[in-house]
Short mmCIF file of the C-alpha atoms (twelve columns), coordinates in Angstrom:
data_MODEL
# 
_entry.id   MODEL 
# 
loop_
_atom_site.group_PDB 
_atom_site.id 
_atom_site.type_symbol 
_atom_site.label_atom_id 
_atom_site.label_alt_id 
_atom_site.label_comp_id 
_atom_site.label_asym_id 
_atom_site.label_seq_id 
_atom_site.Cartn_x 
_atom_site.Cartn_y 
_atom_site.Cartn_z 
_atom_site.pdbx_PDB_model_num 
ATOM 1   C CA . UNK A 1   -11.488 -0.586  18.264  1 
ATOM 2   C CA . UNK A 2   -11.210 -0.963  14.760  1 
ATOM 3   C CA . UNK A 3   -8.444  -2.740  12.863  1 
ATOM 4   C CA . UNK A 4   -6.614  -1.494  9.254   1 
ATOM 5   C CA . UNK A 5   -5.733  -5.044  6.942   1 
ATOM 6   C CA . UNK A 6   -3.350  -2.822  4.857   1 
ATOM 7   C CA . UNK A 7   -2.201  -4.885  1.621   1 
ATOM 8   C CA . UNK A 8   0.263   -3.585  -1.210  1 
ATOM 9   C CA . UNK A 9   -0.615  -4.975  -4.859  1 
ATOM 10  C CA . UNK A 10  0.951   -8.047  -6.370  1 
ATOM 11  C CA . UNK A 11  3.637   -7.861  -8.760  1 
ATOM 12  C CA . UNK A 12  3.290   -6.779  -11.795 1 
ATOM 13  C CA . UNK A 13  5.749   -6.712  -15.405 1 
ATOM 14  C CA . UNK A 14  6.932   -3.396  -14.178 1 
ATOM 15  C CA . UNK A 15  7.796   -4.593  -11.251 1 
ATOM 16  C CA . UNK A 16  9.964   -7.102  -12.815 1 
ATOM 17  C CA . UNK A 17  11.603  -4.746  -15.434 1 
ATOM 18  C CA . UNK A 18  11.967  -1.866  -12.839 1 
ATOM 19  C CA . UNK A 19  10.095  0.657   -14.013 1 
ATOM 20  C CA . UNK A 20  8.103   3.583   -12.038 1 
ATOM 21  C CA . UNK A 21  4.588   2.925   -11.872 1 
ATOM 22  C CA . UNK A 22  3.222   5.814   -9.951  1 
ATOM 23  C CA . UNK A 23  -0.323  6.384   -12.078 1 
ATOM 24  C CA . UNK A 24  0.417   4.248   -14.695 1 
ATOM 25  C CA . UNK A 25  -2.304  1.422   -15.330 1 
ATOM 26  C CA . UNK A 26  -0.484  -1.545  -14.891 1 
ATOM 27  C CA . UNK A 27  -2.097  -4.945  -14.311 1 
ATOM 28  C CA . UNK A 28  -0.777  -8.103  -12.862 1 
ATOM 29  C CA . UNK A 29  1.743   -10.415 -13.812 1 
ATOM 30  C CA . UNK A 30  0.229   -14.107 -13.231 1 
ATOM 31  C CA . UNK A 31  2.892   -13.742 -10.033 1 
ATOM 32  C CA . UNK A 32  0.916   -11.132 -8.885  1 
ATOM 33  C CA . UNK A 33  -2.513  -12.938 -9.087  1 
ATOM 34  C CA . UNK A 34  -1.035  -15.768 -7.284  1 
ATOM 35  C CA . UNK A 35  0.348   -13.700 -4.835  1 
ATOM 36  C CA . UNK A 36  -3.074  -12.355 -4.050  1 
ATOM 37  C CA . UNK A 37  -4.840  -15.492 -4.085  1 
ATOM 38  C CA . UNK A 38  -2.293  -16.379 -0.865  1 
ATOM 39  C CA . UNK A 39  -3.284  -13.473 1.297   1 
ATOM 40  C CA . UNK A 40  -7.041  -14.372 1.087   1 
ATOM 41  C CA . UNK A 41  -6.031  -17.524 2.172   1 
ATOM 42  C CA . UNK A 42  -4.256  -15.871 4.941   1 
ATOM 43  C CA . UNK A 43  -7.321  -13.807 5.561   1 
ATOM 44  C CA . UNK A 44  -9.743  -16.351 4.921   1 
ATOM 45  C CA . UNK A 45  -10.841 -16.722 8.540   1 
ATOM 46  C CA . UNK A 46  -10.410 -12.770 8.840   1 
ATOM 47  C CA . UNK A 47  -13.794 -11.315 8.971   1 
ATOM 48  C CA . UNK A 48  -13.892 -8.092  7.268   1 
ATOM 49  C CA . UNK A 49  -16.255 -4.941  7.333   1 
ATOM 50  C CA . UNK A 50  -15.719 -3.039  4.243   1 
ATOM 51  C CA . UNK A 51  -12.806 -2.599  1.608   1 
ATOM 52  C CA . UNK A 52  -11.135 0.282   0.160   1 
ATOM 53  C CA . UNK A 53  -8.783  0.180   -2.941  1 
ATOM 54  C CA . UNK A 54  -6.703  2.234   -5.573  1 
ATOM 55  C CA . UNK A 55  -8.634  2.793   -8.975  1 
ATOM 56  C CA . UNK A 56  -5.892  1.554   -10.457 1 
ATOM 57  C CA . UNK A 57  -5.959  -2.101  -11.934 1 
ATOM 58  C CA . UNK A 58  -2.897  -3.749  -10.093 1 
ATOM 59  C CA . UNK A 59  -4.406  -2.777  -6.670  1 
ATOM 60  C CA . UNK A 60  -8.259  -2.937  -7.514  1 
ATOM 61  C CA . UNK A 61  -7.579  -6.885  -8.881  1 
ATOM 62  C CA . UNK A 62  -5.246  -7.780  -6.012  1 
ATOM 63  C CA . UNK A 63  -8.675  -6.066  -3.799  1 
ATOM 64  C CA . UNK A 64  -10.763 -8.404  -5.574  1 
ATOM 65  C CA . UNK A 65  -8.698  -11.683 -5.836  1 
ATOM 66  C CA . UNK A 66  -8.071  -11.010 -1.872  1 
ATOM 67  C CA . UNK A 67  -11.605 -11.025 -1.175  1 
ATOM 68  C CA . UNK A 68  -12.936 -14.025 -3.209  1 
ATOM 69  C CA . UNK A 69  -16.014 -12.859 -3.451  1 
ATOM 70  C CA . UNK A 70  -17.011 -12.331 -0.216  1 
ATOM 71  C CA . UNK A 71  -20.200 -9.868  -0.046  1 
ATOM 72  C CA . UNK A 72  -18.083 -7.103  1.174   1 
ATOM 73  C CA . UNK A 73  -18.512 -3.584  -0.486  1 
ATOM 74  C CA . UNK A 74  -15.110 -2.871  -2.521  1 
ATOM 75  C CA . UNK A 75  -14.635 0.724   -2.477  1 
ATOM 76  C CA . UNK A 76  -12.316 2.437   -5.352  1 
ATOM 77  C CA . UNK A 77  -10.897 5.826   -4.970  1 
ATOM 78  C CA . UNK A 78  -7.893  7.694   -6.775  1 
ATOM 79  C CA . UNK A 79  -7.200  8.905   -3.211  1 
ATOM 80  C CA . UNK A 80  -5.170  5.858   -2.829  1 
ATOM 81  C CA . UNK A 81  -2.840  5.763   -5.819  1 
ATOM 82  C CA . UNK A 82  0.549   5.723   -6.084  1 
ATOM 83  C CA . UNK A 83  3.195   8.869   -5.440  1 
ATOM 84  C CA . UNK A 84  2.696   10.328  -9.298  1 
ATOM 85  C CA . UNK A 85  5.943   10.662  -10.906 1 
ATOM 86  C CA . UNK A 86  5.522   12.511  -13.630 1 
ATOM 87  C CA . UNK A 87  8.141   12.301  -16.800 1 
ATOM 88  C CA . UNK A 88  9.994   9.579   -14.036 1 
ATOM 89  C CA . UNK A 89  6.823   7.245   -14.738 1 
ATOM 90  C CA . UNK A 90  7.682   4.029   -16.923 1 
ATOM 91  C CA . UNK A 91  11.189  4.421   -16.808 1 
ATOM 92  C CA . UNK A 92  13.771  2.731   -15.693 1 
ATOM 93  C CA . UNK A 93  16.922  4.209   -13.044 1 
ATOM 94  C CA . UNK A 94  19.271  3.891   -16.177 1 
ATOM 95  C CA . UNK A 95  16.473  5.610   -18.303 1 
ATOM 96  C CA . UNK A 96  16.157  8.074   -15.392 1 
ATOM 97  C CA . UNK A 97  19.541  8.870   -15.606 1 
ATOM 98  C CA . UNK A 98  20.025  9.207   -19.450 1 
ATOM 99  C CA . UNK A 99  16.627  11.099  -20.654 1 
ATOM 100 C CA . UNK A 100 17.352  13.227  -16.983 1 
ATOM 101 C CA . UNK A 101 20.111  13.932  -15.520 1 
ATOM 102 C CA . UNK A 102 19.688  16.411  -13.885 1 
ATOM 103 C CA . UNK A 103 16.498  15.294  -12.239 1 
ATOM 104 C CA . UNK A 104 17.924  12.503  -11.634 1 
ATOM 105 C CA . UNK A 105 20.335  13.442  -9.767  1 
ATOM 106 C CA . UNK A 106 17.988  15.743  -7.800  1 
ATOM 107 C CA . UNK A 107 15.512  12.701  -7.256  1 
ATOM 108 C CA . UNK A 108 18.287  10.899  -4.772  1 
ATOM 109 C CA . UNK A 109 17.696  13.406  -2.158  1 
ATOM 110 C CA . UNK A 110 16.059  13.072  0.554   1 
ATOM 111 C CA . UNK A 111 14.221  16.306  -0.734  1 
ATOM 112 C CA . UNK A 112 10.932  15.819  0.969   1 
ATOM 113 C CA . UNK A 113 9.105   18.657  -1.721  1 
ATOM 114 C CA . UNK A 114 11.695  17.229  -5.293  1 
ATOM 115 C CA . UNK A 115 8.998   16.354  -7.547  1 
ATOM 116 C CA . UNK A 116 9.512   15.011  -11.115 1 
ATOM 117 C CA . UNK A 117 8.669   17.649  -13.673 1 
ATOM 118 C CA . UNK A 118 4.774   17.136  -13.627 1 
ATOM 119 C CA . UNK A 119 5.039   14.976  -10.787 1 
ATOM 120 C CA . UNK A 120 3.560   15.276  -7.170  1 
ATOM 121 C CA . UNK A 121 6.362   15.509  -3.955  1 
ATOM 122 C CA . UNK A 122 6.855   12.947  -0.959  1 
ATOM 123 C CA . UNK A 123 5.105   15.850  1.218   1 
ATOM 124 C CA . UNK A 124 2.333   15.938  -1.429  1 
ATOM 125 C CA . UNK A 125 1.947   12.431  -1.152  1 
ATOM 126 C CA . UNK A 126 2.032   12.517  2.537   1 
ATOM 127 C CA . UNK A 127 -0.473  15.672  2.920   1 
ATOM 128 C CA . UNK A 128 -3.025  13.294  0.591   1 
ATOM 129 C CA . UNK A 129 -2.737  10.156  2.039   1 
ATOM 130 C CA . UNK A 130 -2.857  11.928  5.464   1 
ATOM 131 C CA . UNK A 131 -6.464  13.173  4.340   1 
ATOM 132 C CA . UNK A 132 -7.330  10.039  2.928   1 
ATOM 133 C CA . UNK A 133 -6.498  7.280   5.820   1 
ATOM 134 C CA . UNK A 134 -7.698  9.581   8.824   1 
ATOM 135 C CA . UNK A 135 -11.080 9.439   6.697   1 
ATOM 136 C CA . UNK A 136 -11.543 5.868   6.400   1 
ATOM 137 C CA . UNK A 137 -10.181 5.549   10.156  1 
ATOM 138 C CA . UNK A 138 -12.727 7.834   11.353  1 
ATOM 139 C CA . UNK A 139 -15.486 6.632   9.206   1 
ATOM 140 C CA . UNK A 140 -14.896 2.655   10.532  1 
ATOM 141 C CA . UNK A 141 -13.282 3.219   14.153  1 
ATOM 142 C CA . UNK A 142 -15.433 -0.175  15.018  1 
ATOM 143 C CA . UNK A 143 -15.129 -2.123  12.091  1 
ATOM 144 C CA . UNK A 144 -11.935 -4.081  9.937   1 
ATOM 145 C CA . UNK A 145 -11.046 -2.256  7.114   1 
ATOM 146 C CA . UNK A 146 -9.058  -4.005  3.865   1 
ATOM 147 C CA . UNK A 147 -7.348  -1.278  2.261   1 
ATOM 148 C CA . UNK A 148 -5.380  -2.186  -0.904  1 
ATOM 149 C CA . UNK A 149 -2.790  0.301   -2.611  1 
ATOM 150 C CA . UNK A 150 0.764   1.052   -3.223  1 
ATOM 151 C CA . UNK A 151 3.928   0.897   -1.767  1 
ATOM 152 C CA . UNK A 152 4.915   4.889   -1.239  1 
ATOM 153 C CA . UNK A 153 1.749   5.920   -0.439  1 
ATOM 154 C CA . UNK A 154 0.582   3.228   1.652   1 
ATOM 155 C CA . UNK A 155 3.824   4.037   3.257   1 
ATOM 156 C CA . UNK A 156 2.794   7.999   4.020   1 
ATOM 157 C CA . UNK A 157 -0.546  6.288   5.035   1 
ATOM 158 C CA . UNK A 158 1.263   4.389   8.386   1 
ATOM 159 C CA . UNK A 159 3.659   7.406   8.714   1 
ATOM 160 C CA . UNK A 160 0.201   9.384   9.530   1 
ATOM 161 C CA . UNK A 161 -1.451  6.803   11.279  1 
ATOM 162 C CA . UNK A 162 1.534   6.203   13.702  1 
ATOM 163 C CA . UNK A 163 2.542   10.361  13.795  1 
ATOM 164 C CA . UNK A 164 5.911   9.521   12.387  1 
ATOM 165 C CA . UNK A 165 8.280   12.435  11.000  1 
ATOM 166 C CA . UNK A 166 7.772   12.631  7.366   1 
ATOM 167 C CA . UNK A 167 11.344  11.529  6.878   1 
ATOM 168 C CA . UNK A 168 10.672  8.183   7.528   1 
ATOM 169 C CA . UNK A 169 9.305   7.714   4.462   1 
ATOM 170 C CA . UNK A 170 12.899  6.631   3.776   1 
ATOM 171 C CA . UNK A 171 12.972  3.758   6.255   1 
ATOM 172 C CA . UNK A 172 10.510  1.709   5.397   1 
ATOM 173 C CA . UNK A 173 9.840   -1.251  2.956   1 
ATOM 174 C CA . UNK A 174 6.689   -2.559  1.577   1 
ATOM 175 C CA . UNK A 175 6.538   -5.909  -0.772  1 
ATOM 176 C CA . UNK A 176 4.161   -6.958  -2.814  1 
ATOM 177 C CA . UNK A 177 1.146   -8.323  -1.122  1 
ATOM 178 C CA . UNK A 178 2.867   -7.851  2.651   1 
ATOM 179 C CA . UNK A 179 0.171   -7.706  5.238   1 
ATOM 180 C CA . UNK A 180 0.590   -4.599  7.773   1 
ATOM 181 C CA . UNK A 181 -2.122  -4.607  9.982   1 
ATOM 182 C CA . UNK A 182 -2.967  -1.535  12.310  1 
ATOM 183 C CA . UNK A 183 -5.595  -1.360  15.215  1 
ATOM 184 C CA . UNK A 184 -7.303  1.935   15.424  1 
ATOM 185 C CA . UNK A 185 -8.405  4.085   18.525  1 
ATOM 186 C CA . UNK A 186 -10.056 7.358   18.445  1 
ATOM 187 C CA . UNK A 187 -6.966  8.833   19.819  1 
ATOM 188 C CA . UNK A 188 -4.373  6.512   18.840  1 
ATOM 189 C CA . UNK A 189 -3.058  4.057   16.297  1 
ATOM 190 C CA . UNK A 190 -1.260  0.763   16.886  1 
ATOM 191 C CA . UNK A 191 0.870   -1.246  14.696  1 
ATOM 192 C CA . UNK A 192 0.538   -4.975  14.936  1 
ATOM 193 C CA . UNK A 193 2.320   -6.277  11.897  1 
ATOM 194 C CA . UNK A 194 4.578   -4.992  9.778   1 
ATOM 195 C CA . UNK A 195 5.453   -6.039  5.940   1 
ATOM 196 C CA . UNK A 196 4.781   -9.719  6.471   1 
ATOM 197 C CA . UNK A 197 4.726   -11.707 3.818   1 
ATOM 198 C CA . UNK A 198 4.891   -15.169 5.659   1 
ATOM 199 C CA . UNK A 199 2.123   -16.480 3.550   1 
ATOM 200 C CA . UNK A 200 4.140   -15.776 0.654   1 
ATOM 201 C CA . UNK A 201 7.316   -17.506 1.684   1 
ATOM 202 C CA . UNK A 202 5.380   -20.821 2.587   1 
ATOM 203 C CA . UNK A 203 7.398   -20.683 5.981   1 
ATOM 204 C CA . UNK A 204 3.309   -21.480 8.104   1 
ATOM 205 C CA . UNK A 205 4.047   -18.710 10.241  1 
ATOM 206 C CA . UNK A 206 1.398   -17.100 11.695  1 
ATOM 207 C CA . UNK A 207 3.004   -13.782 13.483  1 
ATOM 208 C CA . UNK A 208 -1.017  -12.004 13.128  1 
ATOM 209 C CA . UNK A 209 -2.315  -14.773 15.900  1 
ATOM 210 C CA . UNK A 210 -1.837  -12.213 19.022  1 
ATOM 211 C CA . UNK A 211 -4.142  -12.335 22.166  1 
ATOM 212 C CA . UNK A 212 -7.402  -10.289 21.320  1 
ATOM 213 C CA . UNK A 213 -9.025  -8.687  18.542  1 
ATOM 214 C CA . UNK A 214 -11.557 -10.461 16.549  1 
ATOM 215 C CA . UNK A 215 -10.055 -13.081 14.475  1 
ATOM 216 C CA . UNK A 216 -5.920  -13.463 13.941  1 
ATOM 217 C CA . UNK A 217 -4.833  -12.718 10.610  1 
# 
């Protein structure tokens, strides 16, 4: 068995204001570094194989604040970005709306191939995330796994891993730094945690602490 830590990035100022990061290189707000120095708390007693993150800079910092220097290879690849959203990306909705209406309009949807002019579609995100987590599932089926990313496509990632219609892409949430945590078979993928951010909230919950596995989380 192997087990998925799956990690979205701490906030950063476009988080705040709003705005569509998709590619965009945004960093951290101080919130956001805090917010990743919790989770390795939470994981501190988590051992962990190997880590895989976004080349961008709000995931790949969040990757290394999580791990606090543990001698565990980091692992960057643009495989793991964000949806890209082409003209949508830095804007605002009210920007959306004025600069494109028409797009804009198009963009709320459930359209599972709309894609902002220059921009990629939920099915293109799907299709490349569904490449890029069966990978790193096949390539560590025995070993615990830190991936570090983005909301949307870490999203697509679970919808693959769990063999969910692409629709759902719509029903699910992802916060900054949540923990998700999936164990991984050969032939099958199970969720464990979903979206908790219990270390965030100071609440001392511990939901990860289940019977088996290696180490709660």
């Amino acid at each position: 068995m192997g087990r998925l830590l799956i990690v979205r990035h701490g906030e950063t100022p476009w988080n705040v204001e709003g705005r569509l990061q998709g590619h965009a290189d945004i960093d951290l707000s101080e919130k956001g570094r805090q917010q990743a120095r919790t989770v390795a708390q939470r994981l501190a007693d988590t051992p962990i194989d190997v880590a895989y993150s976004s080349d961008l800079a709000r995931a790949w910092h969040t990757a290394e604040i999580v791990l606090d220097q543990r001698d565990v290879p980091l692992k960057s690849t643009e495989g793991l970005r964000e949806r890209y959203y082409g003209v949508f990306e830095g804007l605002t909705v009210e920007d959306r709306q004025a600069k494109f209406p028409d797009e804009f309009a198009a963009s709320l949807i459930k359209d599972l191939d709309f894609a902002a002019p220059g921009g990629e579609s939920a099915r293109g995100t799907l299709e490349r995330m569904t490449r890029v987590i069966g990978e790193i599932k096949e390539r560590h089926l025995n070993e615990t796994v830190l991936i570090v990313g983005h909301g949307g496509s870490l999203r697509s990632a679970i919808i693959a891993l769990m063999e969910l219609p692409p629709e759902a892409t719509w029903r699910f949430i992802m916060g900054n730094c949540s923990l998700t945590v999936i164990d991984t078979y050969w032939d099958n993928a199970v969720l464990r945690l979903y979206n908790d951010t219990s270390h965030l909230d100071g609440s001392g919950q511990n939901p990860g602490a289940w019977a088996g596995g290696r180490q709660p989380v």
